[in-house]
N, C-alpha and C positions, 0 to 999 in steps of 0.2 A: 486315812490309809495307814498313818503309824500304830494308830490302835489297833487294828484289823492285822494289819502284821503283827506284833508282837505277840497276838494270841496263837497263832504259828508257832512260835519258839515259846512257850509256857508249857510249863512240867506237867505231865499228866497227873489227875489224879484218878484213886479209885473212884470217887464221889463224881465223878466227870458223867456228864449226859452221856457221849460212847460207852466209855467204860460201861455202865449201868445197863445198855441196849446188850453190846455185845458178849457181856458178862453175869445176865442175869438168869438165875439157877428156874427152872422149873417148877412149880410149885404145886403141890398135889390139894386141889379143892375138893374136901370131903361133900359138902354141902350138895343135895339135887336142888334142881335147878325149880322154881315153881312152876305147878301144869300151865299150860298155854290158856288165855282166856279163850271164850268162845266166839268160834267163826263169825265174822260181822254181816248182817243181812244184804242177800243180793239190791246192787247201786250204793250198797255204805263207804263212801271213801274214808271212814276212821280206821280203817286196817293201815294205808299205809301212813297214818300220823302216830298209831303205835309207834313205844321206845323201844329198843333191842338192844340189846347186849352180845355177846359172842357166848356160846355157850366153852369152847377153851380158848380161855382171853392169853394163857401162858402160851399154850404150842403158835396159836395164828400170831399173836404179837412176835415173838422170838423169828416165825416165819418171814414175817412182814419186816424183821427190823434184819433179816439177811439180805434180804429181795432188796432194802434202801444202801444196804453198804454196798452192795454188789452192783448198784446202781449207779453210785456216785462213783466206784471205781471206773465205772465206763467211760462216764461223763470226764472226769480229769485224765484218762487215759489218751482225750483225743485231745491234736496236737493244735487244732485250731482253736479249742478251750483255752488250751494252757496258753496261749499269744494275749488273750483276753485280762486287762488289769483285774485286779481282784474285786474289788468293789465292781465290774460288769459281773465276773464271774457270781457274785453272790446274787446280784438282781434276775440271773435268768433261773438260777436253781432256787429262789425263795419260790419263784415266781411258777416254776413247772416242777418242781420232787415230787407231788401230789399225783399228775399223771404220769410223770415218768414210773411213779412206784407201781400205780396199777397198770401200767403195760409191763413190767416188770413180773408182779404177780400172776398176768395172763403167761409170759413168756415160760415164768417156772409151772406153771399150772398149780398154782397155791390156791387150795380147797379150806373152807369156811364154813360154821353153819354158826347161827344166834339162833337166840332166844327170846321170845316178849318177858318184859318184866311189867309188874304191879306196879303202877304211879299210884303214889297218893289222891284220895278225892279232895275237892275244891276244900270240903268242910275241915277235914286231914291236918289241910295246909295251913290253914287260918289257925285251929286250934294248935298246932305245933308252933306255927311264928308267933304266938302271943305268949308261951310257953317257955322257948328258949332263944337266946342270942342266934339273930342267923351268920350262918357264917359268909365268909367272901365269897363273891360269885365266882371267883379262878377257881375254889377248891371245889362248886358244886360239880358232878360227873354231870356233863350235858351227852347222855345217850344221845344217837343217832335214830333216825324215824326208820320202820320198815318199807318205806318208800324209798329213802335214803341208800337205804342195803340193797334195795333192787333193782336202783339205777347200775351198784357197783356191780354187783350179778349178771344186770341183764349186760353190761360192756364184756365180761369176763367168758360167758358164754357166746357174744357174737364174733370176740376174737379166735377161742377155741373152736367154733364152725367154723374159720376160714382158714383154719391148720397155718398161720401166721410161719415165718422162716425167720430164723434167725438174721438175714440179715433184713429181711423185710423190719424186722421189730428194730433193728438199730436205725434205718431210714425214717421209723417212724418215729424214733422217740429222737434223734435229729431235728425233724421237726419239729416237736412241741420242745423243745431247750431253745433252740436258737428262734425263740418269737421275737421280732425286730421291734411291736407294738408298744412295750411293757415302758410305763414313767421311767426317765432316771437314768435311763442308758446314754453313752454318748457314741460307741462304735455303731449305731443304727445300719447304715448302708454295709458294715462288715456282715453282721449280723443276720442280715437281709439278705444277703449273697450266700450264705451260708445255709437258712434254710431253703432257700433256693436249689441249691445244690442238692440236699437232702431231697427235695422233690424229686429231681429231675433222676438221681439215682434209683430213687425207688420206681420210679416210672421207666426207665431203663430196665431195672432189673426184670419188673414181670412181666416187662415187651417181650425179654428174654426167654423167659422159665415159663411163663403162664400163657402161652400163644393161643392158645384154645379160650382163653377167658380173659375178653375183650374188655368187659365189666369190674377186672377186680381190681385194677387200679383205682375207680372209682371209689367201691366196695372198703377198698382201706383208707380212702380218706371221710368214709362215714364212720368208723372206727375214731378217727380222730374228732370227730365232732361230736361224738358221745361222752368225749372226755370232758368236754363242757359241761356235760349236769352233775360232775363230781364235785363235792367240795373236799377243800384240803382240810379244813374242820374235822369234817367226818373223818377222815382218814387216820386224823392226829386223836381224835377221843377212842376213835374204835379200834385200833391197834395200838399206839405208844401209850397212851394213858392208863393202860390195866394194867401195866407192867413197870413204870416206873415212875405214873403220877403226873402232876401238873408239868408239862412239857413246855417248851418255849421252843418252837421248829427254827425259829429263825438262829438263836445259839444254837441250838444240835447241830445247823447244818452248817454253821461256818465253823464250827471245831470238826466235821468229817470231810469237809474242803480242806483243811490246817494237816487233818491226820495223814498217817501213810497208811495207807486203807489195805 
């Protein structure tokens, strides 16, 4: 806990993982992108083990890395967080930044398009590993699959049908933070009570507001189980890593828990 605190009171730098997210300049990619291979024969499931890439890695990263600060201000804004030692508080945000970003991105309605890129063939590979030193596997780009992309899509578009509210989205993203399940915690039954809460509110609220639609309480906690086929992987190579490199989420996020956001 002394170490975790003191990184609290240590001097910013520009070199700092924030610094870099919320500071880093646009950058104009002359390069077009390569044509798309060709459509894969009807029953081919290799379409969604295709790699993709973001066709603008600058604007969506930059988008994406407003949507996580504006996130995390939420999150330490509320007051039963802040009662939480820090070491819980770190275990629920490692544990859920991933979905909270993308109800986050549904909330702003942050728009994205990729791209397929060219992998190398088998023979490619062999003949370049015998060629040259490989390098670490941290530095290789581990693209995300188009399968991968269309789980986040197909979440992004079942929340935008359901014209989500503002406060529906804070009952929602209530719930996936305060998950009582997660190793390590030791307030469990606070924790537990708390998303609790968050249910019962949101279930409250569309008794209220929604009286005509019996069903959408249900309807938004299938939302929340969609966030399960997200990885936080994915999230972290296809938005932070084209803008500022091998990333380490779990530092990012305990220096924008330290920061005043």
């Amino acid at each position: 806990m002394a170490c975790v605190a003191g990184c609290c009171t240590a001097r910013r730098r520009q070199s700092s993982i924030l610094y870099s997210i919320l500071r880093s300049e646009a950058r104009k990619d002359g390069a077009q992108p390569p044509p798309p291979p060709p459509a894969p024969g009807p029953g081919c499931s290799c379409g969604s083990r295709r790699r993709v890439a973001l066709r603008s890695p600058q604007v969506a990263g930059k988008a994406a890395s407003a949507v996580l600060v504006k996130t995390l201000r939420f999150v330490k804004s509320l007051p039963c967080f802040q009662e939480l030692p820090l070491d819980e508080q770190l275990v629920l945000v490692r544990s859920g930044w991933a979905p909270l970003l993308v109800l986050g991105l549904a909330q702003e309605r942050v728009h994205f398009e990729t791209v397929e890129t060219a992998e190398p063939s088998m023979l490619q590979r062999i003949l370049t590993s015998r060629r040259q030193e490989q390098p670490p596997q941290s530095s290789i780009l581990q693209l995300p699959s188009a399968g991968e992309i269309q789980a986040i899509k197909g979440f992004l578009a079942k929340c935008w049908s359901l014209d989500i509210s503002t406060k529906e989205y804070a009952y929602l993203k209530g719930t996936v933070l305060f998950n009582p399940d997660l190793p390590g915690l030791q307030c469990v039954q606070y924790i537990q009570g708390l998303q609790r809460e968050a249910q019962e509110a949101l279930n409250e609220h569309v008794r209220l507001i929604h009286q005509g639609d019996q069903a959408r309480f249900a309807k938004l906690n299938v939302v929340l189980s969609l966030l399960r086929s997200i990885n936080a992987n994915v999230i972290a190579e296809l938005f932070f890593r084209p803008i500022i490199g091998t990333v380490n989420m779990d530092d990012m996020l305990l220096e924008m828990l330290c920061a005043k956001l």
